[in-house]
ROFIPA-570095 format. One record per atom (N, C-alpha, C, CB): y, z negated, x. Coordinates in steps of 0.02 Angstrom, whole numbers, plus 50000, padded with zeros to 5 digits. Atoms other than C-alpha are relative to their C-alpha. Glycine has a CB too. Layout:
// residues N
YZX;...
//
This chain:
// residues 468
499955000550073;502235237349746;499575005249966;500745000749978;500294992850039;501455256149711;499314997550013;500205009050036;500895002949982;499665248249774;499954996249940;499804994150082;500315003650052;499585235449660;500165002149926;500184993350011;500094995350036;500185246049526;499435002749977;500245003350019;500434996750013;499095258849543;499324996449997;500065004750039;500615002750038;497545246649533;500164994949954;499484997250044;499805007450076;498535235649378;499484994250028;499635002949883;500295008449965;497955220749493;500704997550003;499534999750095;499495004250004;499465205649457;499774994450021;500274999649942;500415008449983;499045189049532;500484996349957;500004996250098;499575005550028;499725174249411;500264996850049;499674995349958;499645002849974;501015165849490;499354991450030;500734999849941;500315005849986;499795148149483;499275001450028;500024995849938;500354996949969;498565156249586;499564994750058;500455005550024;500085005549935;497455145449719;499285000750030;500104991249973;500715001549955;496125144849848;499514995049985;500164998150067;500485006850030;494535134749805;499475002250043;499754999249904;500704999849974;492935130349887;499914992649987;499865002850082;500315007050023;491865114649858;500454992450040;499045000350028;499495005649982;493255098249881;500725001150010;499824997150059;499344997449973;494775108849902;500195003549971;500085002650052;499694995850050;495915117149824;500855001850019;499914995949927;499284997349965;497505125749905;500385004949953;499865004450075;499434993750024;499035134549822;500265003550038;500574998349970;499764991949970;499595151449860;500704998650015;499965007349938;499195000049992;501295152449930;500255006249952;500275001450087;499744993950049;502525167049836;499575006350026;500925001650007;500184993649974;501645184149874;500275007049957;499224999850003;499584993450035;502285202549828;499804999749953;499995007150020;500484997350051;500785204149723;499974996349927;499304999750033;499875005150089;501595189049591;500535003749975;500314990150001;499254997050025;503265196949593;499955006249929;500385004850081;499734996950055;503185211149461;499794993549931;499615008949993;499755003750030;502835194549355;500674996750006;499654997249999;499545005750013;504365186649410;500735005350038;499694990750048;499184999449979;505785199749416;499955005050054;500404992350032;499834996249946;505395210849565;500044996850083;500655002549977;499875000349938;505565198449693;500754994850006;500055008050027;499445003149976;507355193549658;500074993149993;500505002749975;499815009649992;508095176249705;499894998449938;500884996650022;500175000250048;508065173649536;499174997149968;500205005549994;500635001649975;506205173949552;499564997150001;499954999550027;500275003149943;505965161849655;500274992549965;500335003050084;499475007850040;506125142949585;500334996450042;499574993349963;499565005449959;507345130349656;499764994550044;500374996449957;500545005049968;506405117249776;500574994950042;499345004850060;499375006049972;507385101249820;499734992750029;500524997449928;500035003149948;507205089149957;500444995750007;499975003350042;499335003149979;508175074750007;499664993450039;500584997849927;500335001849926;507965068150175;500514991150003;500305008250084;499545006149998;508585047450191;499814998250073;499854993549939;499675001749949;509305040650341;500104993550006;500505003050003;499345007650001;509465019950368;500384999850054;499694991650002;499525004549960;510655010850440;500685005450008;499614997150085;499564993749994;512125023950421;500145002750070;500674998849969;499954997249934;512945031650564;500714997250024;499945008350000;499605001549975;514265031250691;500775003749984;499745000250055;499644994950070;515675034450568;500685005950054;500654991949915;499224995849963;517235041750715;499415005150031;500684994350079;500304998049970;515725052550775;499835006049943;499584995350032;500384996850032;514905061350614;500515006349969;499634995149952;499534996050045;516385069750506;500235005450047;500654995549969;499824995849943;516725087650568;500835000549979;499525007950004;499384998749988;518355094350607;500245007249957;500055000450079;499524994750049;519505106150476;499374998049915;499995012450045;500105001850084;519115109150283;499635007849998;500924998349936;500034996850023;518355123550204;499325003350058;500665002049981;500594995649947;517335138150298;500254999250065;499915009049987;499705000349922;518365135150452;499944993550042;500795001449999;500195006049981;517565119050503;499644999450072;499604997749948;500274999849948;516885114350662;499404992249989;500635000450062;500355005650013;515325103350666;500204994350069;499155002449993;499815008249971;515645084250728;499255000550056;499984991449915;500665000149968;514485077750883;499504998449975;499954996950043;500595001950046;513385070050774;499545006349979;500294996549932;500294996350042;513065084250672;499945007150057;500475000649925;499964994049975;512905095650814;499375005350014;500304998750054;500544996250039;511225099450803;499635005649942;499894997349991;500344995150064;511345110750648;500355005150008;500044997749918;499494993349981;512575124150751;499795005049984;500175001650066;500194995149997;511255136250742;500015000949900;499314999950052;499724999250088;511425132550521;500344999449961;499884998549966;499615003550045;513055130750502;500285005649947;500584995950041;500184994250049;512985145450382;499714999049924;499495003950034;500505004050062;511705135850263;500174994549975;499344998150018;499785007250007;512835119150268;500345002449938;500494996050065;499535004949997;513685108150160;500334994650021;499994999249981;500085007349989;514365094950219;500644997249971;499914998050079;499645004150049;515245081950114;500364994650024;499594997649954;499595005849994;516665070250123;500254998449963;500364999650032;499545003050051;517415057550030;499554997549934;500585005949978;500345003350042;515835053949915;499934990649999;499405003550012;500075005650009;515425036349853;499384998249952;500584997949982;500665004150060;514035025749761;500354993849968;499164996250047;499525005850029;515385014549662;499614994249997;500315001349927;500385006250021;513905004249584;499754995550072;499295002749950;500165005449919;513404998749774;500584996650021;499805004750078;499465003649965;514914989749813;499784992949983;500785001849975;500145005149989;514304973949739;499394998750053;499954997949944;500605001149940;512954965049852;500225001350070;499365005149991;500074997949941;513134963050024;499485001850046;500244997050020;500504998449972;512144969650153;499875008249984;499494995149980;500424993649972;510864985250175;499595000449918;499374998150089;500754999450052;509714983749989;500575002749956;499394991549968;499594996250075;511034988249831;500405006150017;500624994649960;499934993949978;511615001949933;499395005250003;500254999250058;500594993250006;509755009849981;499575001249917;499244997950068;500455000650037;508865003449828;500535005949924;499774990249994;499654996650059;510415012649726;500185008750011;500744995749990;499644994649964;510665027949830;499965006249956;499705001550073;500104994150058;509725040049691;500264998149941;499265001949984;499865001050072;510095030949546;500674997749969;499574995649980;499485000050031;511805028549546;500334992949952;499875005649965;500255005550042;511455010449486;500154994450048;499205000549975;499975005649983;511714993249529;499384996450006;500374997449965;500465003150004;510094984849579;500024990749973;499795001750063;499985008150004;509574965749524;500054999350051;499514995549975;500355004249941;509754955149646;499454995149976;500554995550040;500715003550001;507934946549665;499724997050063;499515004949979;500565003449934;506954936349785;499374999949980;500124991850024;500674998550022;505404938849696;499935008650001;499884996449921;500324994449981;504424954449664;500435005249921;498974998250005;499544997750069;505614957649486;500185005650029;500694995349971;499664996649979;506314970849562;500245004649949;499735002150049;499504995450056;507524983549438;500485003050051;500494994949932;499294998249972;508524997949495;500435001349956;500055005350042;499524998550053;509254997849318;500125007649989;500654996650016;499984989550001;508925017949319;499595003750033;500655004050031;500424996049977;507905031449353;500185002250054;499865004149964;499494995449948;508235040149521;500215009649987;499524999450081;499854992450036;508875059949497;499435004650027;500845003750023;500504994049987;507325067049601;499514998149968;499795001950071;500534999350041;506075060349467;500335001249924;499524993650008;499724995250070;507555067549328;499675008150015;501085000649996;500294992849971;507065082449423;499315002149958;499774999350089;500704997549990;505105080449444;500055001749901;499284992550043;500115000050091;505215075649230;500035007549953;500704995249965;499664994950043;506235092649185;499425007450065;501254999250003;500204993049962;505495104849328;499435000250026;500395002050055;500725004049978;503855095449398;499595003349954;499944991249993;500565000250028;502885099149266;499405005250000;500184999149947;500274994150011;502245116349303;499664999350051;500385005849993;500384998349930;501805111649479;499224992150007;500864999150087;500525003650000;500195100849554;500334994450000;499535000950047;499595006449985;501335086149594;500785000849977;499974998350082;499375000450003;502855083549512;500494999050050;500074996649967;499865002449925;503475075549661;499694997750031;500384996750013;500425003649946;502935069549831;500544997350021;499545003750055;499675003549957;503495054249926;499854998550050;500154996149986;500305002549926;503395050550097;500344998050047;499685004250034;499725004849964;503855040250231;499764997650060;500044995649966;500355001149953;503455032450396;499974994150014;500125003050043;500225006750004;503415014650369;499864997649952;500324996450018;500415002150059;502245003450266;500644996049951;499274994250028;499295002750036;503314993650120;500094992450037;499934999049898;499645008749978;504364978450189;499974994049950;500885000250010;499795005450016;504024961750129;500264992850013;499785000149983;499795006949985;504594945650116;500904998249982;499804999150086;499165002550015;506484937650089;500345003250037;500254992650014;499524999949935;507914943850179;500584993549972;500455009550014;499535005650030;508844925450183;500715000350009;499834993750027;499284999949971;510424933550255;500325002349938;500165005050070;499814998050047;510754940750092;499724998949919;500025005150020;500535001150052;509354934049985;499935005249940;500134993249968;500354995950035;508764949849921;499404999850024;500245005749996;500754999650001;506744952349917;499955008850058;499645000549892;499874995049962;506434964550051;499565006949960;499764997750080;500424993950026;505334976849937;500555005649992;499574998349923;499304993950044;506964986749873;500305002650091;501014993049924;500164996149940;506944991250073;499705005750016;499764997450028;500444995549994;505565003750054;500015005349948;499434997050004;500264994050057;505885014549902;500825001549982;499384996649914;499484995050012;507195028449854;499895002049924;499955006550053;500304995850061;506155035849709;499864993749959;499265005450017;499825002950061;506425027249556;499735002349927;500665000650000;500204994450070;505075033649400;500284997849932;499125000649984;499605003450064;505835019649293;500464995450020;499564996149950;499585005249975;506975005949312;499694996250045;500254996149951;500575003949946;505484995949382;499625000550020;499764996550001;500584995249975;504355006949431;500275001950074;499885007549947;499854995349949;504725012749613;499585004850031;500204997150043;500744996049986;503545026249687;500154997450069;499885009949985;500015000649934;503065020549847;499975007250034;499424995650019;500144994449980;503015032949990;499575000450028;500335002550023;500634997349947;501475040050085;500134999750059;499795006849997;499774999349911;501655036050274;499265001850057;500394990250030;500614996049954;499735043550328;500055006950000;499264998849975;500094992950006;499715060750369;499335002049965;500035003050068;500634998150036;498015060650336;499815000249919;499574995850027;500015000350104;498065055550143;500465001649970;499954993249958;499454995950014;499675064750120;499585008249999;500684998750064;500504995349998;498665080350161;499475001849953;499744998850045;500414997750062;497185077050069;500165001849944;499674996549982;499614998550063;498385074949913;500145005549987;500544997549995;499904994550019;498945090049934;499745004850003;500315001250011;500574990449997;497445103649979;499204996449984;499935006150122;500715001850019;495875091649941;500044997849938;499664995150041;500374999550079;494955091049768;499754991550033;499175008649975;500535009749997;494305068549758;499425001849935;500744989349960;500535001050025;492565067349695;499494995250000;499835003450009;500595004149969;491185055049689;499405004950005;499794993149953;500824996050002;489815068049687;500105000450078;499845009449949;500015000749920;488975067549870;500095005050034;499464997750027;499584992549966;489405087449902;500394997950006;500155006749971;499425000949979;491045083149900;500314994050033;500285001349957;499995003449954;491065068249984;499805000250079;499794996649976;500214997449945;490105077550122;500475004150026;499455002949992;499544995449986;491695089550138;500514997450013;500095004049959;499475005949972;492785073850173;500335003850075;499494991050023;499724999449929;492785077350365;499915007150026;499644994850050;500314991149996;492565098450347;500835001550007;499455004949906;499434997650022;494265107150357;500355003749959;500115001250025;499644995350048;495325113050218;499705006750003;500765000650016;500144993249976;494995129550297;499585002649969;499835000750059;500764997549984;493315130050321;499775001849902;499374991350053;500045000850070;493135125050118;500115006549971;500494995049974;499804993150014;494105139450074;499945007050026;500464999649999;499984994249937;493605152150211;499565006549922;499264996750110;500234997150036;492585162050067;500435003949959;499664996749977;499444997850059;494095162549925;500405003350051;500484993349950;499184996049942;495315168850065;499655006150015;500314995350098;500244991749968;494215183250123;500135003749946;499135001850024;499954996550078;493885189349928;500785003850012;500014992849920;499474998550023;495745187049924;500195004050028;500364996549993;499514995949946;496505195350087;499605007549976;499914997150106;500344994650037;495225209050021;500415006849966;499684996349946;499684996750063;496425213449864;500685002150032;500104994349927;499285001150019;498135209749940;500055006650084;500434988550001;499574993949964;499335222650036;500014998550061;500735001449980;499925002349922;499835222550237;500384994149987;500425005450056;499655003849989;501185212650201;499754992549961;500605003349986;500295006250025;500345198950081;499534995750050;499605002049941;500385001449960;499065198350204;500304995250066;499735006150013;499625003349949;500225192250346;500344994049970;500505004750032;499725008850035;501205179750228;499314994649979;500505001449904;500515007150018;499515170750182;499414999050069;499435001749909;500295003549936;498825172150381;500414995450033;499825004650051;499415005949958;500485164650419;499884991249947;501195004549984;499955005050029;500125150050288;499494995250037;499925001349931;500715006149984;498355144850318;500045000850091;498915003649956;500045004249940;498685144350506;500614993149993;500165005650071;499505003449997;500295134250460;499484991049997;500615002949929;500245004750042;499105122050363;499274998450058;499875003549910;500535001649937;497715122650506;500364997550061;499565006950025;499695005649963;498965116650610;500274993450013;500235001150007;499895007050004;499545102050529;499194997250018;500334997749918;500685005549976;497705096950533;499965000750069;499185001949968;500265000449934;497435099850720;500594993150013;500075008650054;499205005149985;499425088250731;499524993749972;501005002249936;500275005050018;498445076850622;499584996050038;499765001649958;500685001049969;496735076450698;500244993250087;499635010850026;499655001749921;497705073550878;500294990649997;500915006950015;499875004850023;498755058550814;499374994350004;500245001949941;500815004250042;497095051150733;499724998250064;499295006049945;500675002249966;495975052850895;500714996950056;499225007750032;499615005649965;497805043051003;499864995149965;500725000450008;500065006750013;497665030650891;499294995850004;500264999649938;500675001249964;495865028350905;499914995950068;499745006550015;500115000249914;495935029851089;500354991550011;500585008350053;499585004649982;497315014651076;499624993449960;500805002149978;500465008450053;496205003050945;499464999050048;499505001749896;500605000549959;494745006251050;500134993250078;499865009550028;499795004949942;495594995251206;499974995149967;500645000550037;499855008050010;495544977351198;500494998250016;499644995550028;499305005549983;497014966251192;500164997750061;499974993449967;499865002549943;496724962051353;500345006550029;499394996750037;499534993649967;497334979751413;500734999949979;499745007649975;499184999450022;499074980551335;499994993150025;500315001749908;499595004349964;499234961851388;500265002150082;499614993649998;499764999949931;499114966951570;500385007050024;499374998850046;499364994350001;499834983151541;500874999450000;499905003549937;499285002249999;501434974651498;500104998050044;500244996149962;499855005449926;501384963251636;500155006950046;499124993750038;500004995149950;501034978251733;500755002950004;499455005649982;499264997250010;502714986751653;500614995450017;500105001949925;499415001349978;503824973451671;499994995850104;500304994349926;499835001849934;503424970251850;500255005250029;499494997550038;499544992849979;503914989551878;500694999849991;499815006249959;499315000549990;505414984851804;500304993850019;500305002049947;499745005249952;505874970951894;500145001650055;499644995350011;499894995249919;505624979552036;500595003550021;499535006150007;499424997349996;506764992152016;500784999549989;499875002949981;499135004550018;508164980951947;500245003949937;500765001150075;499814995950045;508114990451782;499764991649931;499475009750005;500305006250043;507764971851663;500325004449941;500304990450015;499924998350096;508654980551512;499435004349982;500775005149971;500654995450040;507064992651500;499384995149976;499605006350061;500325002050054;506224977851446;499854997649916;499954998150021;499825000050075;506864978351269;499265006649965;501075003649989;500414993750030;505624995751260;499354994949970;499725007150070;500595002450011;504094982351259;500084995749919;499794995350070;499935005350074;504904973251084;499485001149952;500705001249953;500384997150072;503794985750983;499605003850027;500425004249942;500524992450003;502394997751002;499585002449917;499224998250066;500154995750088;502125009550854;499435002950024;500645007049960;500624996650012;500665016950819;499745005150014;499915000549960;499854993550010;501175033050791;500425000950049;500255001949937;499234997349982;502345042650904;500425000849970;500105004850020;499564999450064;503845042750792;500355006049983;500504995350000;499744994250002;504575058850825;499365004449973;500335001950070;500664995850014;502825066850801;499904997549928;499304998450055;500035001150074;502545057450655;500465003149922;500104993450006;499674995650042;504125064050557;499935004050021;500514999949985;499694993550006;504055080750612;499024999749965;500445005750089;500434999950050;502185080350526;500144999449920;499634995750016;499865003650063;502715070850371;500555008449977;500494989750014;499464994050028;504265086850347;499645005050019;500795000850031;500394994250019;502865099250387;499765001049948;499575001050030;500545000450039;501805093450261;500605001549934;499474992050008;499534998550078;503435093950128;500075008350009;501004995249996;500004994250011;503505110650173;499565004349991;500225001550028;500704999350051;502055115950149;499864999049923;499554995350023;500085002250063;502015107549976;500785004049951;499954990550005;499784997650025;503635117149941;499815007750008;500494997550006;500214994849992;503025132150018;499355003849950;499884999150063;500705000650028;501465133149905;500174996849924;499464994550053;499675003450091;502595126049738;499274994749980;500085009549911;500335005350013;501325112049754;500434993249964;499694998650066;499465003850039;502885102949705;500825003650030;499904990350022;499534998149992;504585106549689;500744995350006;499935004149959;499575004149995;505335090249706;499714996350048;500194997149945;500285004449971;505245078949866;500524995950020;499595002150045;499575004449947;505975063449971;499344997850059;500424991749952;500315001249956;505745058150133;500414993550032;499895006250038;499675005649991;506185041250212;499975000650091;499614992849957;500344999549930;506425041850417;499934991650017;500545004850064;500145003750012;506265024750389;500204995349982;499844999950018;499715003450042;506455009550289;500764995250014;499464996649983;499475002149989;508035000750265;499994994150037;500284999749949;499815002749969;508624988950384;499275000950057;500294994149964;500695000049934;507204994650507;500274999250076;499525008750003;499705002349909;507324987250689;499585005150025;499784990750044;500394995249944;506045002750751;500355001350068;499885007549970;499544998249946;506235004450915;500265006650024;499774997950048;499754992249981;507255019350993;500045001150095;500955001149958;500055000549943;506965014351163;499775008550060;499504994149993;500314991049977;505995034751177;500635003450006;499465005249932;499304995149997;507775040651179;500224999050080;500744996849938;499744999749928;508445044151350;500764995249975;500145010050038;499375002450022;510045030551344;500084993949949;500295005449973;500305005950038;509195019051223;499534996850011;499855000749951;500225004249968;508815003351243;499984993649935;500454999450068;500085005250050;508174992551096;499765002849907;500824996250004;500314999750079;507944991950891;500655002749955;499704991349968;499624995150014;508905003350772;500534995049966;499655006149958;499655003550023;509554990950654;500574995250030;499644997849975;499685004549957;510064979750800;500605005250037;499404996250055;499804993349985;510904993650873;500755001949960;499365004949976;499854996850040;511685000050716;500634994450008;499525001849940;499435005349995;512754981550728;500295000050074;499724992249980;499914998449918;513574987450876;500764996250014;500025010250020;499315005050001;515384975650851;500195004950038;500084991550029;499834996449949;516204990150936;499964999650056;500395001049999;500174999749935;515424988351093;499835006650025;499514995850010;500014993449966;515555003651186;499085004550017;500434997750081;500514998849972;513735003951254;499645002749950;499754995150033;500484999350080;512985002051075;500165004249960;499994994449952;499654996150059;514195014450976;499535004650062;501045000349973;500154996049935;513475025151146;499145002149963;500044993950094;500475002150018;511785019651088;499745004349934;500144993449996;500204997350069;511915022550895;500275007649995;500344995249938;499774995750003;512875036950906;499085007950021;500754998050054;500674999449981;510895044351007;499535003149952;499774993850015;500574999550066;510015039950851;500015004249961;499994995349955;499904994650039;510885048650744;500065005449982;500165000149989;499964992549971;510915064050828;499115002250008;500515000250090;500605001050012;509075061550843;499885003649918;499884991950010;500104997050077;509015060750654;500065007249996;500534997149948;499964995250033;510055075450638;499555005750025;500615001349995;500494994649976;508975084950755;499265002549970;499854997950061;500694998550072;507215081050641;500285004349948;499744992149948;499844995950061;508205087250495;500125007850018;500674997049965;500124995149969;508645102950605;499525004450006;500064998850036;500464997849983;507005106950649;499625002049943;499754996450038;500024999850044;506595105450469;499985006549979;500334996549984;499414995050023;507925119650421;499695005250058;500984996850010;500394993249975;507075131650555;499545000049964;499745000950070;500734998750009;505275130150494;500505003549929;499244992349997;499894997450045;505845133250324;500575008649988;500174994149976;499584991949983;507155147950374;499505004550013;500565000650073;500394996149988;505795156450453;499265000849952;499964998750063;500404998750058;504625156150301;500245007249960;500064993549950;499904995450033;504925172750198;499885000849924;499745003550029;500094999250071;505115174450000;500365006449972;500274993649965;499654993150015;505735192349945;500465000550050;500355000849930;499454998049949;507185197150020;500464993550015;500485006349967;499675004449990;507865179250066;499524997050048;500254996749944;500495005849966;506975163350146;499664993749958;500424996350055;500265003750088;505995147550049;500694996350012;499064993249983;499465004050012;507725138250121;500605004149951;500264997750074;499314996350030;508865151850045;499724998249925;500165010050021;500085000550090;507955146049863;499774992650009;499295006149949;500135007549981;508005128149918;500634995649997;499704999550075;499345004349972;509365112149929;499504993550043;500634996149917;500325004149981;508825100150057;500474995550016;499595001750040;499455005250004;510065084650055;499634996050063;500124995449915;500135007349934;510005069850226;500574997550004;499775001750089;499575005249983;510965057650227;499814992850009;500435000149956;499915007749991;511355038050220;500514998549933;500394997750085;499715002950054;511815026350078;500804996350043;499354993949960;499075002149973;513215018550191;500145002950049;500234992450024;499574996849941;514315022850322;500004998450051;500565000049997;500055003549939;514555013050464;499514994250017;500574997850009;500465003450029;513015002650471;500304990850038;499125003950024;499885005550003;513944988250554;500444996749977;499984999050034;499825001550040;515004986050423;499784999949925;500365001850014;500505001250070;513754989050283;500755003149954;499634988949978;499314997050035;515335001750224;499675006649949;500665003750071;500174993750066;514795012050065;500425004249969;499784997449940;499644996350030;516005021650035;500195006250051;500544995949972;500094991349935;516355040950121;499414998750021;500595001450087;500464998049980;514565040550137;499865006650049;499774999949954;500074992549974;513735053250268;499515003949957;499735000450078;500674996050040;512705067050165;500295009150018;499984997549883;500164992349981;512425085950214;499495002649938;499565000750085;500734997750034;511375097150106;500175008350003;499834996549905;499964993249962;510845114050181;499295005149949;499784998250108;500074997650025;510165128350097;500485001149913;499474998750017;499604997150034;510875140249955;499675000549907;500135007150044;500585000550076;509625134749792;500045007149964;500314993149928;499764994850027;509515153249754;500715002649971;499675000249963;499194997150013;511435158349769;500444995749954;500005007649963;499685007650016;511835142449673;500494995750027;499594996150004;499615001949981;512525135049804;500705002350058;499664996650007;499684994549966;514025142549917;500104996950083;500775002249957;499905002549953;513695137150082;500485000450081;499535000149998;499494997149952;514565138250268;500704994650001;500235008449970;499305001850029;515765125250204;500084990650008;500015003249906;499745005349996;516455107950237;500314998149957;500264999550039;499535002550047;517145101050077;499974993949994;499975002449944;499815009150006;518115084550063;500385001149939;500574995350072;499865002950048;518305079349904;500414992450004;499425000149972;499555004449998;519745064649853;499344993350005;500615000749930;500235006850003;519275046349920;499584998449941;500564995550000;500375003750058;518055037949791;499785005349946;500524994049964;500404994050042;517205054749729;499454997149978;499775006550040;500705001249997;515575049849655;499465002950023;499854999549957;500744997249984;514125051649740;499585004649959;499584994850006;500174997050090;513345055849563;500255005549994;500344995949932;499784996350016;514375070049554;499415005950031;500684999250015;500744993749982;513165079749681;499445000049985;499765001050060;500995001050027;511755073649615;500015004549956;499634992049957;499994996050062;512295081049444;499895007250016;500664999249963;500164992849977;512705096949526;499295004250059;500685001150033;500554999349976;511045097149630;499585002049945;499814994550033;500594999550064;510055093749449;500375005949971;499894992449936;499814992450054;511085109049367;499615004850051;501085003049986;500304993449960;510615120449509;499284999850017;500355001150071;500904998850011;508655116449494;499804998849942;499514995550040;500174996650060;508745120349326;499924992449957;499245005750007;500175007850016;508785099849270;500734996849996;499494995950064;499305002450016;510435099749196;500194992549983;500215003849944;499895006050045;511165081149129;500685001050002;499754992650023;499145003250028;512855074949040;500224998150038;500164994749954;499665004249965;513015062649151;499494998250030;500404995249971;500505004049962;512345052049294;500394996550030;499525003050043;499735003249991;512885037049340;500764998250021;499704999450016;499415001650028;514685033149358;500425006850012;500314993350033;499774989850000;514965055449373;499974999749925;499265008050043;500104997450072;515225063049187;499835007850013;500744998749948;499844993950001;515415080649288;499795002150068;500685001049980;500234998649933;514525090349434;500474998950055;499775006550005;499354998149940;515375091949608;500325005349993;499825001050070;499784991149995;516735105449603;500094999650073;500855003549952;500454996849935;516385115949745;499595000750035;500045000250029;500644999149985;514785117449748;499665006050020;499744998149958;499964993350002;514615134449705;500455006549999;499775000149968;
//
C-alpha cells in the first residue's frame, strides 16, 4: 500500500491489457483498492453464477441429513465435503408456476423466471417473464464488458417433442432477456474465449492476430504493467495470464482431437465399431454396446470443466458479473456410458421405474454433476481478492428445475448455492424451508445480495429467510 502511495500511482478499477485484436481485463489488484475501501469485502462486487442440471436427480439419494449447521452431506452431494463451509443447501423450494404442463419444458424453460411458459409447437416461444440473471445483468451488468455470459455444451434442440407437444427450442435456454427473447448459450470454447479477451475487426492487422495468442497480443501492455505493480500484484496477474494461457492450450488440444477425428473417413469409425462390438461379444459384456449409441465430439467432462474455467475467468477479471451455465440441454439422452457403472443415455436413464440398476445408474450422474460443480468451487477458492477469495464475494447456485426426473416432480426441487456474496450470505448450513416455499424466494434474496434488489418475483413477494 506505502509503494503505491509514495509514487500517487492508483490503477482505475476498469483497467485492461491491450495489444492489436485483444483486449484483457485486469483481475482485482492491491494497487485498485485504496479506490475501493482498502481492500475490504465490501470492495469487492458480488459475482453470480448459476450452474443448471437436466433431468433432476435421484431424489432418496440427494437431501442431506439434519437441519441447520449440523448437517451431514447426502451421497449425492458428497463431493462438496471439502466446501461444506461455503454451502447452502436448500429444501422444500418450489416453482409453483411449473406445475402445469407435463413433462421436462415448463419446468426448464421456467426455472429463472418463475413463469409459466406457452405451450407451442412452433417457434412462438414466451416465457411470459424475464429470467432473474438478466434482472441482474440490467441492474449490475452495466459497468462490466458483458453484462452476462451464457454457455453451454449442446447446440439448441429442435423440432416437436410429440410426447408432450411442446416445440423442443424451450429445451435449450435458461436466460430469458424478454419474454421472447431467450439468449442462447455459447457451447465453443473457442468463440466463448474470443468474446471474452479478443477485440473483432475487419481491418487485415487484426484479422492476422486471429490465430496469435491472447498472450502474445498483450505481452508488451503486461511488461509496462508488471513494471509499476508491487510483489504481490505481480504474482496475482502471473497467476491470471497463465490461468488464461491455459485455457487456450485446453482449447487448442480439444480443437487439434477433433480435427484428428474429422480428418478419418467414415469408413474408420464404421469398422472401428465393428471392431468394438466384436471385443464385446467376445467377452460376454453385450450391455457395453449401448456406449456406441453416441459419439460426442467433445470429451464431455473436458468440455465443461473448460466452459466453468472460462466463467471464471470472466468473473475473475469482472468481465461480467452475471453468468449461467447449462451441463446440458433439457431432456438430453448424452451418453454417460464414460462413467465407470454406466451404461447408456442420461435422459433414458433418468426414467429409471425404480429399477435398482438404473436408480444405481442415475444416482453416478449426478454425483458426476456434483463433482464439475466441485471442481468449480476449488478453482475459484483458490483465486485471492483482499483478505477473502473471488468465491467468498461470489453466489454460485446448481441445481435442477425438477426432482425426480422420472416423475417429472417439481416440487422440493434440488438447488445448492455455495459461496458467501461478500458476507451476505451465512453459509455452512442446510436450511429446509416449509413444503411449497417458492423457488422465487431465493432468487429474490440472491438479487438483494448482488445489489439488484426487486418487490417481487414471481409467485415470492419476499426474499428467503435464512439466507443471511
Amino acid at each position: 500500500m506505502a509503494h503505491f502511495q509514495s509514487q500517487r500511482w492508483l490503477m482505475p478499477r476498469r483497467s485492461f491489457l491491450r495489444g492489436a485484436g485483444a483486449t484483457l481485463a485486469l483481475p482485482f489488484l492491491d494497487a485498485m483498492r485504496p479506490l475501493m475501501a482498502a481492500g475490504t469485502a465490501a470492495s469487492f462486487p458480488v459475482r453470480m453464477a448459476l450452474l443448471y442440471m437436466p433431468n433432476g436427480v435421484r431424489a432418496d439419494r440427494w437431501t442431506p441429513q439434519g437441519e441447520g449447521a449440523g448437517f451431514e452431506l447426502s451421497p449425492i452431494l458428497s463431493p462438496l465435503q471439502r466446501h461444506r463451509e461455503d454451502l447452502l443447501v436448500l429444501t422444500g423450494l418450489q416453482n409453483k408456476a411449473s406445475f402445469t404442463g407435463d413433462g421436462h419444458y415448463v419446468k426448464t424453460g421456467g426455472w429463472l423466471t418463475g413463469t409459466t411458459i406457452t405451450k407451442t409447437t412452433g417457434s412462438d416461444i414466451n416465457a411470459n417473464g424475464i429470467s432473474m440473471d438478466q434482472l441482474a445483468a440490467n441492474r449490475i451488468g452495466r459497468g462490466t464488458r458483458l453484462p452476462s455470459l451464457e454457455l453451454g455444451t449442446e447446440p439448441v434442440a429442435h423440432g416437436i417433442d410429440t410426447n408432450v407437444n411442446y416445440t423442443r427450442l424451450y429445451a435449450s435456454h435458461i436466460s430469458w432477456k424478454t419474454s421472447n427473447v431467450p439468449l442462447p448459450c455459447e457451447i465453443n470454447p473457442r468463440v466463448a474465449f474470443d468474446r471474452l479477451f479478443r477485440e473483432r475487426s475487419s481491418t487485415a492487422e487484426k484479422q492476422a492476430s486471429d490465430d496469435r495468442s491472447v498472450l502474445d497480443l498483450v505481452n508488451a501492455d503486461a511488461k509496462r504493467l508488471q513494471g509499476q505493480l508491487g510483489s504481490e500484484d505481480k504474482q496475482k496477474l502471473d497467476q491470471y495470464l497463465e490461468s488464461v494461457r491455459e485455457v487456450e492450450r485446453r482449447i487448442e488440444q480439444e480443437a487439434r482431437v477433433l480435427a484428428a477425428r474429422e480428418n478419418l473417413s467414415p469408413d474408420f469409425f464404421s469398422n472401428l465399431d465393428a471392431l468394438d462390438k466384436r471385443i464385446t461379444a467376445a467377452m460376454g459384456k453385450a450391455s457395453r454396446e449401448e456406449e456406441l449409441n453416441s459419439r460426442p465430439r467433445f470429451d464431455h467432462t473436458e468440455h465443461c470443466r473448460i466452459m466453468m474455467e472460462l466463467m471464471v475467468l470472466a468473473l475473475w477479471s469482472d468481465t461480467t458479473r452475471v453468468s449461467t451455465f447449462m451441463f446440458g440441454n433439457d431432456v438430453t439422452n448424452r451418453n454417460f456410458s464414460f462413467l465407470d457403472g454406466v451404461h447408456g443415455g442420461h435422459h433414458e436413464i433418468s426414467h429409471h421405474s425404480g429399477d435398482a440398476a438404473k436408480l444405481d445408474e442415475y444416482e453416478r450422474i449426478n454425483r458426476w454433476h456434483v463433482d464439475q460443480y466441485a471442481g468449480m468451487l476449488d478453482r475459484m477458492k483458490s483465486i485471492k481478492e483482499g483478505d477473502g477469495t473471488l468465491l467468498d464475494h461470489s453466489m454460485v447456485a446448481f441445481g435442477s428445475p425438477i426432482r425426480d426426473g422420472n416423475a417429472h416432480d417439481p416440487k422440493n426441487v434440488p438447488i445448492v448455492v455455495a459461496g458467501k456474496a461478500n458476507g451476505g450470505l451465512k453459509t455452512g448450513r442446510h436450511v429446509v424451508s416449509p413444503q411449497g416455499t417458492p423457488l422465487c424466494s431465493l432468487w429474490m434474496g440472491m438479487l438483494e445480495k448482488a445489489g439488484a434488489k426487486v418487490d417481487g418475483f414471481g409467485d415470492a413477494s419476499a426474499p428467503l429467510a435464512g439466507l443471511g
